[in-house]
VOVEX-694090 format. One line per 5 residues: number of its first residue (from 1); for each residue x, y, z negated of C-alpha. Coordinates in Angstrom, 3 decimals. Each point is the difference from the previous one (the first is absolute). Example, Ala and Ser with C-alpha at 12.3 -4.5 7.8 and 13.67 -1.06 7.14 Angstrom:
<mibas>
1 = 12.300,-4.500,-7.800 | 1.370,3.440,0.660
</mibas>
This chain:
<mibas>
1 = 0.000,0.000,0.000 | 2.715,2.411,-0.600 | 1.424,-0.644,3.226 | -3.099,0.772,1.758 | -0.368,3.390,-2.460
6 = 3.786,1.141,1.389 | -1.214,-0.770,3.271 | -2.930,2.685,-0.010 | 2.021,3.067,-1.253 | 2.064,-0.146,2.990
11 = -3.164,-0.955,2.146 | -3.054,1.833,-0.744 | -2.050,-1.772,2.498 | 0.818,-3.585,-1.561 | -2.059,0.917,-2.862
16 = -3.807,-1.333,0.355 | 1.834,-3.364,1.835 | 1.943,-0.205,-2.979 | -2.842,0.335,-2.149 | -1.326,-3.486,0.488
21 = 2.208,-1.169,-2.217 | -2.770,0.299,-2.246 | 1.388,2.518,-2.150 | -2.559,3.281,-0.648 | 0.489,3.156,1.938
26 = 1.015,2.476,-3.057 | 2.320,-3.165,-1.208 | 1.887,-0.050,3.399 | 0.473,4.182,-0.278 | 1.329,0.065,-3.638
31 = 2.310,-2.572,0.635 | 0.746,1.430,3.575 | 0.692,3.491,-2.450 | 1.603,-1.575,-2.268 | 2.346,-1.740,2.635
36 = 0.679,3.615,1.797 | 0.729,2.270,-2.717 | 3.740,-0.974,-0.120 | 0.467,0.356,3.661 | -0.974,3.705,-0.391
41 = 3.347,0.981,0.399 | 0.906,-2.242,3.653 | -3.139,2.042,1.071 | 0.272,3.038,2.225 | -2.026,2.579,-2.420
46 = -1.622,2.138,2.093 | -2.466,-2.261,2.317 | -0.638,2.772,2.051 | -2.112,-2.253,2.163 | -3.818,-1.279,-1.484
51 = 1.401,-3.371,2.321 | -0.317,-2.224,-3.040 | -3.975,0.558,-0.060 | 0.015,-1.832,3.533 | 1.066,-3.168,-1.422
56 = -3.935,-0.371,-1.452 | -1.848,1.273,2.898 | -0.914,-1.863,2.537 | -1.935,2.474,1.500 | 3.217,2.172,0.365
61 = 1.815,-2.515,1.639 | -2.555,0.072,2.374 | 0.146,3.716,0.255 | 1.840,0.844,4.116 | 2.397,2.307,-1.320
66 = 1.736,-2.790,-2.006 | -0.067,-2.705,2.590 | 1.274,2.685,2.574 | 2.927,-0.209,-2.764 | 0.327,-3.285,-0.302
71 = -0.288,-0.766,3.329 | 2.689,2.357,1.057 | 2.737,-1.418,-2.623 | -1.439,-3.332,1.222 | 1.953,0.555,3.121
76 = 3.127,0.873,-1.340 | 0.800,-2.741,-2.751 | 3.107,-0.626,1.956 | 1.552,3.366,0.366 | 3.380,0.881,-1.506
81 = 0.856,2.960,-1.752 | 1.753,2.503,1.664 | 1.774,2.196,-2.751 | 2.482,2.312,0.803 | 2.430,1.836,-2.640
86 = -0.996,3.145,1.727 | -3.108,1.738,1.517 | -0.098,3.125,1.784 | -3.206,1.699,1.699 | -0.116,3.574,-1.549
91 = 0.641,2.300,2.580 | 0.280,-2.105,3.346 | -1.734,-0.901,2.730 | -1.128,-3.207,1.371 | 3.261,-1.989,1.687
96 = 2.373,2.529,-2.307 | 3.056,-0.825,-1.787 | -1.810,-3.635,-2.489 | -3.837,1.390,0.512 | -0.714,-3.298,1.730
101 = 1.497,-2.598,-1.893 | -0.984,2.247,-3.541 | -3.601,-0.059,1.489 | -0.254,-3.451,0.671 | 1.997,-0.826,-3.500
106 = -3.119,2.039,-1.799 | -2.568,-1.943,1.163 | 1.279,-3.287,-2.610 | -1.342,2.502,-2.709 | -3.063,0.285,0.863
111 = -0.050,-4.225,0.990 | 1.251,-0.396,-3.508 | -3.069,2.211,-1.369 | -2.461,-1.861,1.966 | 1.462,-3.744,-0.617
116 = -0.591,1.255,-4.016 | -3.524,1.169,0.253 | -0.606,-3.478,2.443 | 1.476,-1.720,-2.848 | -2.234,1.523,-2.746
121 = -3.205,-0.613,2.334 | 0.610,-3.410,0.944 | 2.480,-1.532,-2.393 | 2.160,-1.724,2.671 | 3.547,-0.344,-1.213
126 = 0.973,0.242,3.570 | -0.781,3.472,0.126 | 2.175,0.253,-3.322 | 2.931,-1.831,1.421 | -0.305,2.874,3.094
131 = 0.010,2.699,-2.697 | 2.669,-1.588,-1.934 | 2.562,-0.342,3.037 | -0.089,3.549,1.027 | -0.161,1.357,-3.538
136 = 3.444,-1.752,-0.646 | 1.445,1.132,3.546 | -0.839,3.488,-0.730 | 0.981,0.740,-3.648 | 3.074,-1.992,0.684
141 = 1.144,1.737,3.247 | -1.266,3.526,0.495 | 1.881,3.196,-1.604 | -2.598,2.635,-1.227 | 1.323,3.374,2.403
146 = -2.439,1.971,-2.784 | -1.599,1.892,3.501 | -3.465,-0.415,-1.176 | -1.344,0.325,4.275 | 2.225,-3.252,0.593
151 = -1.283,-1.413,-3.295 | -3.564,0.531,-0.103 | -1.274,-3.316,0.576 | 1.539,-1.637,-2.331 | -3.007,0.471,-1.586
156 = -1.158,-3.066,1.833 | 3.451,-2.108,-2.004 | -1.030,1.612,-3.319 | -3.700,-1.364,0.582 | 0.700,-3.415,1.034
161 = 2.235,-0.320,-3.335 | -2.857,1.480,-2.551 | -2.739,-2.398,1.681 | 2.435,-3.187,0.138 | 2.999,0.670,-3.076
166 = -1.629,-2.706,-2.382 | 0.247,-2.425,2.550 | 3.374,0.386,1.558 | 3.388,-1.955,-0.651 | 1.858,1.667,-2.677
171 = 2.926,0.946,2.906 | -2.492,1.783,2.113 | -1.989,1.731,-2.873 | 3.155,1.199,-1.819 | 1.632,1.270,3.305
176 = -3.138,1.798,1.044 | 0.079,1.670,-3.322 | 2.864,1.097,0.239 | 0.089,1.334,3.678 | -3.315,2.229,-1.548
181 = 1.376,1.271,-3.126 | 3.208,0.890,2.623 | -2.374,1.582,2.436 | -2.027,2.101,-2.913 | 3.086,1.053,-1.946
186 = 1.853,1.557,2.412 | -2.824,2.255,1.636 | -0.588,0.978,-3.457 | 3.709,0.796,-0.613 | 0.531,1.382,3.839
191 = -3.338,2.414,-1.485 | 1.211,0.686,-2.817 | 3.339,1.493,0.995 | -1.769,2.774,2.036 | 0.022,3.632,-0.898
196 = -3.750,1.145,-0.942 | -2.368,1.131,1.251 | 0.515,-2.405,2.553 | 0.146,0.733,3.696 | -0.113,-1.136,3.769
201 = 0.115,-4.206,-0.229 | -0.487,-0.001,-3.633 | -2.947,2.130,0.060 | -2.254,-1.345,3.303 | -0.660,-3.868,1.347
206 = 2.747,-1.383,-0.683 | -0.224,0.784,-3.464 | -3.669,-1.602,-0.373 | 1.283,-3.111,1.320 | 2.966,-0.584,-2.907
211 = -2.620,1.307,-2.173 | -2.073,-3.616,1.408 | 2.579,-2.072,-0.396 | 1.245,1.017,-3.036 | -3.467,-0.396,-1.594
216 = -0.848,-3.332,1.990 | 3.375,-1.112,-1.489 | -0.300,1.247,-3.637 | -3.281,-1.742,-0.427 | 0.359,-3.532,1.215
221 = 3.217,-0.107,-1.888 | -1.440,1.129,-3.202 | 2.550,2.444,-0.997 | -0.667,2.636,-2.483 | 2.551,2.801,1.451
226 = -0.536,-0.694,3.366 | -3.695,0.417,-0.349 | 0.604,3.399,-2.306 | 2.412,1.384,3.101 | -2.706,-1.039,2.233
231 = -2.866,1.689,-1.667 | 2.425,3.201,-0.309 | 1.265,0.106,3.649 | -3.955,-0.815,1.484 | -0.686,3.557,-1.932
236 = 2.641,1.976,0.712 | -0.660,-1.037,3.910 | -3.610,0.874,-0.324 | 0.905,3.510,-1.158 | 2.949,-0.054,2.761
241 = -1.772,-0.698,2.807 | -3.993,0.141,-0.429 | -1.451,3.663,-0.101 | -2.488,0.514,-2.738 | -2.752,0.389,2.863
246 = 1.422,-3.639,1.388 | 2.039,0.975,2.632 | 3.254,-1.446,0.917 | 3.333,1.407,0.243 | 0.621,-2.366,2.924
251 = -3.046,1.065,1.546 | 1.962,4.021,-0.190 | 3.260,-1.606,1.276 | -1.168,-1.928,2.627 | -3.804,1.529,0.960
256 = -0.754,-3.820,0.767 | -2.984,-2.178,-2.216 | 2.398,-3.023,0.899 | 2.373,0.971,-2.922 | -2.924,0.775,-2.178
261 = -0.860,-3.516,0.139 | 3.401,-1.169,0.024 | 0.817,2.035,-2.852 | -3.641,-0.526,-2.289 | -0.423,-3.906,0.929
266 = 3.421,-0.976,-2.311 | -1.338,2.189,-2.824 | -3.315,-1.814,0.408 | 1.820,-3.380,0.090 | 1.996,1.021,-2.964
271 = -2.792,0.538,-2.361 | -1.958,-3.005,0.830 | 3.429,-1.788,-1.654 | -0.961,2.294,-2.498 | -3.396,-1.195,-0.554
276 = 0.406,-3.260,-0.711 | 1.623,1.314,-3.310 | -2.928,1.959,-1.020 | 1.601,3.297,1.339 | -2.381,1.936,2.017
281 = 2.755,2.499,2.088 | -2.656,1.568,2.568 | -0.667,2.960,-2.245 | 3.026,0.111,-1.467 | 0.649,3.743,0.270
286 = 3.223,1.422,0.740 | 1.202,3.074,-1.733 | -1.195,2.037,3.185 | -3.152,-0.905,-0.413 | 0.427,-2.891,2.967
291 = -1.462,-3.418,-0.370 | -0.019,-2.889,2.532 | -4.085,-0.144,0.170 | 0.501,3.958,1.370 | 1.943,-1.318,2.887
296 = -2.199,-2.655,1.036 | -3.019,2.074,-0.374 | 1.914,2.693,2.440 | 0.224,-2.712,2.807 | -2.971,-1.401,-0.228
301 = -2.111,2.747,2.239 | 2.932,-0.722,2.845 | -0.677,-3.771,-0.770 | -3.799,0.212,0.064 | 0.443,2.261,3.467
306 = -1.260,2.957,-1.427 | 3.190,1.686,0.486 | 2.908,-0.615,2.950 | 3.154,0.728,0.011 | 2.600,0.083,3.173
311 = 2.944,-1.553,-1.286 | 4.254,1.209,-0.146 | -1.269,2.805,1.521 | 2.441,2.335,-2.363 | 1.967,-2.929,-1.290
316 = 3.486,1.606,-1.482 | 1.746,-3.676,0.504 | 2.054,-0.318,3.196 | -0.836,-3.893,0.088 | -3.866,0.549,0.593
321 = 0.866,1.719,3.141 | 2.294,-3.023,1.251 | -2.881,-2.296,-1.081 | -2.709,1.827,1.881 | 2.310,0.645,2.625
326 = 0.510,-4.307,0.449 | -3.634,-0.046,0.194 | -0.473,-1.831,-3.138 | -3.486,-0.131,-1.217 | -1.528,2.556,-2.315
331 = 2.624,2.388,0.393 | -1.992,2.434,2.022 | -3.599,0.903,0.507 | -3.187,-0.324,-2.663 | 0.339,-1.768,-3.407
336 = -1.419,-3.983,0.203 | -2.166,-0.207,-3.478 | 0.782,-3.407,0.801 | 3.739,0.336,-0.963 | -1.628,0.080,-3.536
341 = -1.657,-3.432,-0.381 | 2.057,-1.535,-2.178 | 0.283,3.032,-2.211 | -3.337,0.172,-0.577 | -0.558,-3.470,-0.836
346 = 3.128,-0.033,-2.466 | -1.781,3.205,-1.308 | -3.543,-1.690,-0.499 | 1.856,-3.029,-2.006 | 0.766,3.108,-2.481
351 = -3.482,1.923,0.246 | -2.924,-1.245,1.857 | -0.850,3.506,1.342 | 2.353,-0.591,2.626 | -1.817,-3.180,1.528
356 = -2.199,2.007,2.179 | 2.787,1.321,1.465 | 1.674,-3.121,0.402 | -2.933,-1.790,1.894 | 0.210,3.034,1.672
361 = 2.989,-0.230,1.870 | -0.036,-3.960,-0.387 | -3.179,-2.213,-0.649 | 2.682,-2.470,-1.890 | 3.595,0.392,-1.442
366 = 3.181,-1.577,1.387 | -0.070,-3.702,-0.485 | 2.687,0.299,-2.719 | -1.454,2.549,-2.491 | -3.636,-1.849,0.390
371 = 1.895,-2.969,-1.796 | 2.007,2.263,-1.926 | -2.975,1.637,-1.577 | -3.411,-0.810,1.546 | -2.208,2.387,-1.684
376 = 0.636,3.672,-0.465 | -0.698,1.784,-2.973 | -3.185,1.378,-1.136 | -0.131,3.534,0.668 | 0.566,2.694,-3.052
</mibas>
């Protein structure tokens, strides 16, 4: 019997089959509790998916956005990570200096994400063995650059670790670890050591995205000081870059709603990690007055189509010339409210006045965040 109880905290899903054992229902959960309270600390802490609710549902599993999932990490059981010790996109172009191969090296983060939250749904250890493999590859092989453009998406590595940490080998948990608390440290250090107030990179996008990663890290790792630097550096950004009437300061630098979704979406990312520890960051007011909810409000008539916007028109940075000038899309001409699907649905998940705004632009959410977390919040 306490075989079969060890078998359900690692697989949700085995529960009811386990269950005709013939042991009661509450008996099997305060001996499953009892069972999982010393692996607290193996866990990842911050669960910043609801993915472990799945595991009960069969109605979920049935849902289209999660077998669109599955489906798709279905197909590549078989791939091979492709880490590299260094990335580079920030600042180049398509077939530019390691765009390419950096592009193409990406994408494993986001597989790694998805073969978690496939895991989760359907408790197939194959999908954990995927996960597993490219965790190790990465945290063993690629050297944090601490650009937070070329970095971004490691997002993706730091979610496939909180949904699957419990359940990995000790090598590949440990290393992962690691490679995070590496990652997390040294944007807060490289912040840290900057002259206030802060300016240029430290003050617009690129800033909101260590911001994400430092919080996404702090939280699934548990750690006291990394969460108190995080807390302190989400606030200091708010009142950096958000205007107390919600506007941007990359919207002023760059005249483009791109980098107003580029630089809000991290922020809203940031403090859904939050959330899961009972800290509510939306309102959190900066000492100008500035709070994240004001800049999603301020987009959300250019979202909704109430408002347009033509876009770099009186960009200050050289690059969005080049970019339009390549005739890469959404450099030039009106504002697509599409651009800001995914921001909207990450911004329900924190406050359900959002959702109309989100079916708006979408009638569902990418496959990955309606696994992640399939209802939004009610709205306040």
């Amino acid at each position: 019997m306490v075989r079969k109880v060890r078998t359900m905290t690692r697989h949700g899903t085995r529960l009811l089959s386990n269950q005709r054992a013939g042991a009661p229902l509450a008996t099997l959960l305060v001996a499953c509790a009892a069972l999982t309270a010393p692996l607290q600390a193996a866990r990842a802490a911050m669960n910043f998916c609801a993915a472990p609710a799945l595991q009960t549902s069969e109605r979920t599993s049935a849902d289209p956005g999660v077998q669109a999932l599955v489906k798709n990490v279905q197909a590549r059981l078989n791939d091979q990570p492709k880490p590299l010790e260094r990335l580079h996109v920030e600042g180049t172009l398509p077939h530019e200096g390691i765009y390419d191969q950096s592009a193409e090296a990406l994408n494993d983060l986001d597989l790694m994400r998805n073969a978690a939250l496939a895991w989760r749904a359907t408790s197939d250890d194959r999908y954990l063995k995927l996960v597993d493999r490219f965790l190790y590859a990465w945290a063993t092989t690629y050297q944090p650059s601490l650009n937070p453009i070329d970095e971004t998406r490691f997002e993706g590595m730091i979610l496939a670790y909180d949904l699957t940490a419990s359940a990995l080998p000790v090598k590949t948990r440990n290393a992962t670890a690691a490679f995070i608390a590496k990652l997390a440290n040294g944007y807060i250090a490289q912040i840290d050591a900057q002259p206030r107030p802060l300016t240029g990179i430290f003050r617009n996008n690129w800033q909101s995205h260590r911001v994400k990663l430092i919080a996404m890290s702090a939280f699934t790792l548990d750690d006291r000081k990394m969460i108190n630097a995080a807390q302190r550096l989400f606030v200091e950004h708010i009142g950096d870059n958000i205007a107390p009437d919600g506007s941007t300061f990359d919207f002023t630098e760059r005249d483009a709603l791109h980098y107003v979704t580029y630089d809000v979406q991290p922020l809203v990312t940031a403090a859904l990690a939050a959330r899961r520890h009972n800290r509510n960051w939306l309102p959190e007011r900066a000492a100008n007055g500035a709070t994240l909810a004001a800049a999603l409000n301020w987009l959300t008539p250019y979202a909704l189509g109430t408002k347009t916007h033509e876009e770099f028109v009186h960009s200050n940075v050289a690059f969005d010339a080049k970019r339009r000038e390549a005739g890469l899309p959404g450099y030039s001409g009106e504002w697509d409210p599409k651009n800001a699907t995914e921001l909207f649905y990450l911004a329900a998940r924190l406050n359900g006045r959002y959702t109309p705004v989100a079916l708006r632009l979408a009638p569902t959410p990418p496959a990955w965040l309606a696994v992640c977390l399939p209802l939004p919040a009610p709205a306040r």
